[in-house]
N, C-alpha and C positions, 0 to 999 in steps of 0.2 A: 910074514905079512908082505902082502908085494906092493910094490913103488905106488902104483895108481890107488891101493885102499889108504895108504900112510897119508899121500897128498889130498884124499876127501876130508880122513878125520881130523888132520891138521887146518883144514878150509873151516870146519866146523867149530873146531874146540876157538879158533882165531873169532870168526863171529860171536859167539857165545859173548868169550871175554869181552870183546867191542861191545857187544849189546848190553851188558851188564855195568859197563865202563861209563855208555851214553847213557844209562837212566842214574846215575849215582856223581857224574860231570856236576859239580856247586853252579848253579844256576845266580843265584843272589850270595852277598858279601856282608855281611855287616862292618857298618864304617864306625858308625857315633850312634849314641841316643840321647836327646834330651828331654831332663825329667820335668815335669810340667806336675809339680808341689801342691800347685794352689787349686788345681781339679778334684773335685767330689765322685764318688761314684757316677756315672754316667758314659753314653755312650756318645760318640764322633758322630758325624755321620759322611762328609763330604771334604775334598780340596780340590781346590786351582790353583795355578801358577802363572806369573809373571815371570816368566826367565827373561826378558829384558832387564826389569827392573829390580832383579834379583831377588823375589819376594816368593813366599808359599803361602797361603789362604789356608785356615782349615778350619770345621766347623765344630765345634764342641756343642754338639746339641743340646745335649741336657743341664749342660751347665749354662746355657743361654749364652755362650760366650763365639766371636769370630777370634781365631788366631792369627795372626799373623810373624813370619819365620823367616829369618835372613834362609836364602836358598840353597847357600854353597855352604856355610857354615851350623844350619838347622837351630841357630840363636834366636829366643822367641825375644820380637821388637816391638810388636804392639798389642793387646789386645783389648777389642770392643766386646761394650757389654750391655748396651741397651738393643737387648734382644731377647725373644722367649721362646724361642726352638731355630733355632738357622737353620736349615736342611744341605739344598744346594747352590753355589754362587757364578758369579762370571764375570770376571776380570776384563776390561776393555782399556787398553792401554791408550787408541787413541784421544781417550775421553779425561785416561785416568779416573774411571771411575770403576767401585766395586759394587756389583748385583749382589743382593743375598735374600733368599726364599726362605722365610719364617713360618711354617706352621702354623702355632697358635696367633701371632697376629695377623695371618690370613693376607700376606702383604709381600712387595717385594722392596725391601728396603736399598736404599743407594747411597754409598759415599763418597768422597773425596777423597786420593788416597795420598794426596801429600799430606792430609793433615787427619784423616781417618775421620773428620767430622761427617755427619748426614747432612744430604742435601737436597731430599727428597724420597717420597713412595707410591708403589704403586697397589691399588687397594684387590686385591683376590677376594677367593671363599679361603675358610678356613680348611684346615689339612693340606694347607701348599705346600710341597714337597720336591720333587724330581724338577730337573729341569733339561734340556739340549739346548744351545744354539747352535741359528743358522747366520755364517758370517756374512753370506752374500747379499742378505736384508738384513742382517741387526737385527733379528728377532729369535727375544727367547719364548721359548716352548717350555711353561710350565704347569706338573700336572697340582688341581686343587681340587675339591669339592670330594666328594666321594663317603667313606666309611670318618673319616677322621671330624668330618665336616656334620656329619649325621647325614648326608644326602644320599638320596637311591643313586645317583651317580657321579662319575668325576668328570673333572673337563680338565680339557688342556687349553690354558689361555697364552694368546699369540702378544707377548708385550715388545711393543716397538724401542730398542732401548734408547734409540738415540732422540725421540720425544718424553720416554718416561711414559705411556701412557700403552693402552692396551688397544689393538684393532682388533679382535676377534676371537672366538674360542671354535674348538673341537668337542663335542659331549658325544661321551663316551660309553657305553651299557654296560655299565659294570663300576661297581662303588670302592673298586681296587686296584690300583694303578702305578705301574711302578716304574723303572727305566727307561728309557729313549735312545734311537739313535737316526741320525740324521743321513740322510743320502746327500752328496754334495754335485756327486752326476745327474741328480735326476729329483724330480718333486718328490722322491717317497720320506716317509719319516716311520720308524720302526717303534712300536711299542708293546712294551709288555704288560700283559693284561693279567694281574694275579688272581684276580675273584674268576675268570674262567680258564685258569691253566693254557693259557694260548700268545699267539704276536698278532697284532691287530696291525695292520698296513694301512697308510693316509696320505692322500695326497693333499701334499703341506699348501698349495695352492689353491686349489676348490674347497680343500677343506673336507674333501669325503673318503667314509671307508672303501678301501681296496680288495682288502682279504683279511682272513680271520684265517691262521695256521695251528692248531693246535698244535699240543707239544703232551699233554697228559700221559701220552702213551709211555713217555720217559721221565717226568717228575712233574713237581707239581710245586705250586707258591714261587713261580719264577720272579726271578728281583732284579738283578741285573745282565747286563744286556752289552756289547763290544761288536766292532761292523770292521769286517774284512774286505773294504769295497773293491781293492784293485780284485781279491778272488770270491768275491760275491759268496762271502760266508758271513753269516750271524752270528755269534756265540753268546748262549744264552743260560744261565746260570740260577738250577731251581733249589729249593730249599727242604723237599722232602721228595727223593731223597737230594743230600749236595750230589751234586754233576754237571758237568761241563756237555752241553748239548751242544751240536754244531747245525746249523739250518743254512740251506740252501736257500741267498735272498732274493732270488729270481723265480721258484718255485714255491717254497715254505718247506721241501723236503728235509727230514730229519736228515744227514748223511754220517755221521759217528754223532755216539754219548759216551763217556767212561765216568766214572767216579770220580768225584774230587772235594774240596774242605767242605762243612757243612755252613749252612749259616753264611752264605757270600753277599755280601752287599757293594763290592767294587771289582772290576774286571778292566782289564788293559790288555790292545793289542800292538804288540810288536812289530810294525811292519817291517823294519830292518832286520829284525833277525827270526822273524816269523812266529814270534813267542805269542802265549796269553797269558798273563799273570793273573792269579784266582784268590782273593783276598777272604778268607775265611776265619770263622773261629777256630782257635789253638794252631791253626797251617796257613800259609799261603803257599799255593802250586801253583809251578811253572807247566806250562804244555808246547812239546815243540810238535811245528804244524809242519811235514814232510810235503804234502802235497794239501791241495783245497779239502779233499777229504779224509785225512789222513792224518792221526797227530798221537805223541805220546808224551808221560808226564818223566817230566827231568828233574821235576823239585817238588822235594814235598818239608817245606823250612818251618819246624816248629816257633810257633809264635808266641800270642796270647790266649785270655779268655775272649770273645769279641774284641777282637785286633782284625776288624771286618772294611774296614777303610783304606784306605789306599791309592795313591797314584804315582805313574810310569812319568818322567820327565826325560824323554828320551835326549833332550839336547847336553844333557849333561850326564847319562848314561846312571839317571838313579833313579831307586825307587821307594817311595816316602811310604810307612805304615804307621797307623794312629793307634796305637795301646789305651785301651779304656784303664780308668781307676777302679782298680776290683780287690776285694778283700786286705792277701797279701801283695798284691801288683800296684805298686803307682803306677799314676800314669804319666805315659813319655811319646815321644816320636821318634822313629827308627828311623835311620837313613841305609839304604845299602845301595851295592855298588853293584850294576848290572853286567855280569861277567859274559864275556864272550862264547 
């Protein structure tokens, strides 16, 4: 065998191993879990964080309960319970006060978080659910009305947080409604439209539709939704089949889809280390992002049954996953450590 074939199959057999090395590299750590006893069957649905004020929000839907979680030690400190579905919330530290989006009472409830009392709401349609804000106005973007509500459609109401009070909605053609993501360079606001398998684009200022992108070609019941704005990518997360679809948000073009957990209802993007973390039933997957269109899966962490919640706390390099109470599983909150 002569010098220059030894030195190819040696270049090859080296890649190989590297290739094989990078998709099987531990992406997440497990540090701690605590077990949360007093939870019933039911599913999570959302958190926030205060990493100021060292606290985690999280929302036990169906137990009608808000958690709250020392941040660094995942010690549960308080929890509320005049509530009958919490969906998703938003922490504003300069107010000190917590947003939480209730479903059945159709309402966006608010507290005080030095002493967790209510201090007011603000009144939706019923099936309020998802929510974004925008920081630059104080306003959150919550979707309600739709299938949950019995309505032919949903809307997205604009509530100004720092009045407590609502200036304005978006109504929406379609009675299923799910994710958000907000542009912070520019008016757009991204959402995901489940009743017709597509991303509906809105300019959050006039208040009108943009574009309509399908996405059906690659799945279908899209849920969640993650915004790459330095590299103007989407990542959009459908539910039959699970998959990680990657959209061009200047275009609407699809540019990669691959496989990934089923059942996703939380997505996190990476910007420092270009990850998307894919919160699914029984896996959360890690996807590392090479270039804007370009990515591969580096973690595939056997989890839960619906362990479909989750969120990335980049300043402190962790990432919090909610375990529903099922059969033989209690349930608990995962803390892992976001390895390099």
């Amino acid at each position: 065998m002569n010098k220059t074939r030894v030195m190819i199959l040696s270049a090859l057999f080296f890649a190989l191993v590297t290739g094989v090395w990078a998709q099987q590299k531990p992406s997440l750590e497990l540090l701690q879990t605590t077990p949360l006893p007093e939870l019933k069957d039911g599913d999570f649905d959302h958190f926030t964080a205060d990493v100021a004020g060292n606290r985690l929000f999280s929302t036990a839907e169906e137990n009608s309960k808000v958690l709250v979680f020392d941040l660094k030690t995942a010690k549960l400190i308080q929890t509320i319970s005049d509530l009958k579905a919490p969906h998703s919330l938003l922490y504003r530290a300069d107010l000190k006060k917590l947003f939480v989006v209730d479903g059945d009472l159709g309402e966006v409830k608010i507290y005080e978080t030095d002493s967790y009392k209510p201090v007011g709401s603000i009144k939706l349609k019923e099936g309020a659910d998802a929510s974004a804000y925008d920081p630059s106005t104080k306003y959150l973007y919550v979707v309600n009305g739709g299938k949950d509500a019995k309505l032919p459609n949903a809307y997205i109401s604009l509530v100004d947080t720092t009045t407590a009070k609502t200036v304005g909605e978006i109504k929406v053609d379609s009675n299923d409604v799910e994710g958000m993501a907000i542009e912070k360079s520019g008016p757009r606001i991204f959402v995901v439209i489940r009743g017709n398998n597509s991303i509906e684009v809105f300019d959050r200022n006039k208040r009108t539709l943009l574009a309509t992108w399908s996405i059906a070609q690659e799945g279908k019941k899209p849920t969640a939704i993650a915004f790459d704005e330095d590299g103007h990518r989407l990542f959009v997360g459908p539910r039959d089949p699970g998959k990680l679809i990657v959209v061009n948000s200047d275009s609407g073009k699809v540019v990669a889809s691959m496989p990934a957990a089923a059942m996703v209802d939380d997505m996190a993007y990476d910007g420092q280390r270009k990850r998307i973390y894919f919160a699914g039933t029984l896996f959360t997957d890690v996807f590392q992002q090479s270039d804007a269109d370009h990515y591969e899966q580096i973690g595939h962490i056997p989890t839960s049954f619906r362990a479909k919640t989750a969120i990335l706390v980049p300043e402190l390099n962790r990432f919090y996953l909610a375990v529903p109470h099922h059969q033989k599983q209690a349930a608990e909150i995962r803390v892992y450590n976001v390895l390099p």
